[in-house]
C-alpha positions as CSV (number, residue, x, y, z in Angstrom):
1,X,18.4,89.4,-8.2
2,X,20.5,87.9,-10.2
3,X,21.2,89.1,-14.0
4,X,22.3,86.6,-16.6
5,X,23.8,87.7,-19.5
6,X,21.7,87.0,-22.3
7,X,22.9,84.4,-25.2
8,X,23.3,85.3,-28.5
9,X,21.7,83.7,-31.3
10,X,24.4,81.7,-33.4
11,X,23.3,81.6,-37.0
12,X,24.9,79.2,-39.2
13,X,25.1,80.2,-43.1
14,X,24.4,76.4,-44.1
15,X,26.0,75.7,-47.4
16,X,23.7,74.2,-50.1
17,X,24.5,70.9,-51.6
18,X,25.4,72.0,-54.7
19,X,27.8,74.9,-53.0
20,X,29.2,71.7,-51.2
21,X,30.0,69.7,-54.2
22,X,31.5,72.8,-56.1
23,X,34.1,73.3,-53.0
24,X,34.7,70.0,-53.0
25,X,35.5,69.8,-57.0
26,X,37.6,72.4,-57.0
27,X,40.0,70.9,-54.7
28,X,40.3,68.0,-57.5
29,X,44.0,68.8,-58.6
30,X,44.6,69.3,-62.6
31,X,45.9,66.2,-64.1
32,X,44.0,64.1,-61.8
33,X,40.0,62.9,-62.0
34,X,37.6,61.8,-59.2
35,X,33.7,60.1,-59.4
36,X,29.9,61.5,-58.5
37,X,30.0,59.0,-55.8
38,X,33.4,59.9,-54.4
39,X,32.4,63.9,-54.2
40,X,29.1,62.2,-52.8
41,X,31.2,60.6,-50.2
42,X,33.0,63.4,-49.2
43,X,30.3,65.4,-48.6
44,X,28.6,62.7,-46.3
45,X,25.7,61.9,-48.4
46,X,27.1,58.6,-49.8
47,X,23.9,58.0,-51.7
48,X,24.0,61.0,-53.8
49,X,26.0,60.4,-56.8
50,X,23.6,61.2,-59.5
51,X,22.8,64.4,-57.7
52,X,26.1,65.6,-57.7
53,X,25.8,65.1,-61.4
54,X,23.0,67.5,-61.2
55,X,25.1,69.9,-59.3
56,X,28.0,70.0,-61.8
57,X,25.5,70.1,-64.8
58,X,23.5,73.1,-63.3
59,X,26.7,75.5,-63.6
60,X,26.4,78.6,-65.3
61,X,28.4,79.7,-67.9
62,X,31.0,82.1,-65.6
63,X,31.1,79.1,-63.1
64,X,32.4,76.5,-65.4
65,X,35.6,78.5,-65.5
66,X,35.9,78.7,-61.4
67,X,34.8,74.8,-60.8
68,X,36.8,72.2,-62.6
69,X,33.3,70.4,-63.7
70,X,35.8,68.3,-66.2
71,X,37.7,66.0,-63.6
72,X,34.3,64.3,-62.2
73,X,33.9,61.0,-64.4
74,X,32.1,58.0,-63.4
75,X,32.8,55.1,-61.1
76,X,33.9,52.8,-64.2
77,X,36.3,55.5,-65.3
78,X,34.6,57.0,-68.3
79,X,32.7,59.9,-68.7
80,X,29.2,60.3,-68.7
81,X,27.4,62.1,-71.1
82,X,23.9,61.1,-71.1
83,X,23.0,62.1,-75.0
84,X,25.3,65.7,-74.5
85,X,27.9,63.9,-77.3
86,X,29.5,67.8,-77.4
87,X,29.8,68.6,-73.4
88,X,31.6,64.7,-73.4
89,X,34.2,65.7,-76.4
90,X,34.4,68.6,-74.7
91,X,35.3,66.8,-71.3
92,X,37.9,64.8,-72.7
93,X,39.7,67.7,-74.5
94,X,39.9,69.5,-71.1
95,X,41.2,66.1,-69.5
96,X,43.5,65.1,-72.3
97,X,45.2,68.7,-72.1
98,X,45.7,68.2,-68.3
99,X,47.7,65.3,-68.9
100,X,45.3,62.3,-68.2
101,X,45.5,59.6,-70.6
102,X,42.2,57.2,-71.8
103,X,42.4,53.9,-72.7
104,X,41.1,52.4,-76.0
105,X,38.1,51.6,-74.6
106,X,37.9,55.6,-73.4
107,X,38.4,54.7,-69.9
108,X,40.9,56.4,-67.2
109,X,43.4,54.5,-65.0
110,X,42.1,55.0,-61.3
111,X,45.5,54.2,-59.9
112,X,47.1,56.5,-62.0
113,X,45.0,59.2,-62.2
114,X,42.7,59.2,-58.9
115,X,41.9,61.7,-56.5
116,X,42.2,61.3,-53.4
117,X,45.1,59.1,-53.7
């Protein structure tokens, strides 16, 4: 009779997207932006730019200070603000005081100030 020992059951705590994309962000160094699609890419779901948006817009209050929502802009450079004109003065403040310069036509230099390099 032969007695196998039995397996154990493995359960893997699988992280939520929107817990991905805030571990993600916060690794975006201060003076330095990255896009929706890049965090998208990152993650592995190159097709979900817009919903990263949706991740970094559904922080709460206390998790605005812990994930640096501020250094995600667009894929053209600017910032996105889809009729919030406060949260996007807001956004460039917050960028501005890290250091990252916009050009007259309110866009950032990629090359300059990219991430990842």
């Amino acid at each position: 009779m032969s007695t196998k020992p039995k397996k154990k059951k493995v359960e893997l705590k699988a992280e939520n997207f929107y817990e991905l994309v805030y571990k993600i962000v916060k690794k975006v160094p201060k003076g330095k932006v990255t896009s929706y699609g890049r965090i998208a890419v990152l993650i592995g779901k190159p097709r979900a730019a817009r919903a990263v948006g949706y991740a970094l817009n559904a922080l709460k209050k206390g998790q605005e200070q812990k994930v640096p929502w501020q250094r995600v802009i667009n894929s053209m450079g600017k910032i996105s603000h889809k009729g919030d004109t406060p949260r996007a003065i807001l956004q460039k403040k917050l960028l501005e005081s890290e250091g990252i310069k916009f050009s007259r036509e309110e866009v950032v230099d990629w090359k300059r100030f990219g991430w990842p390099d």
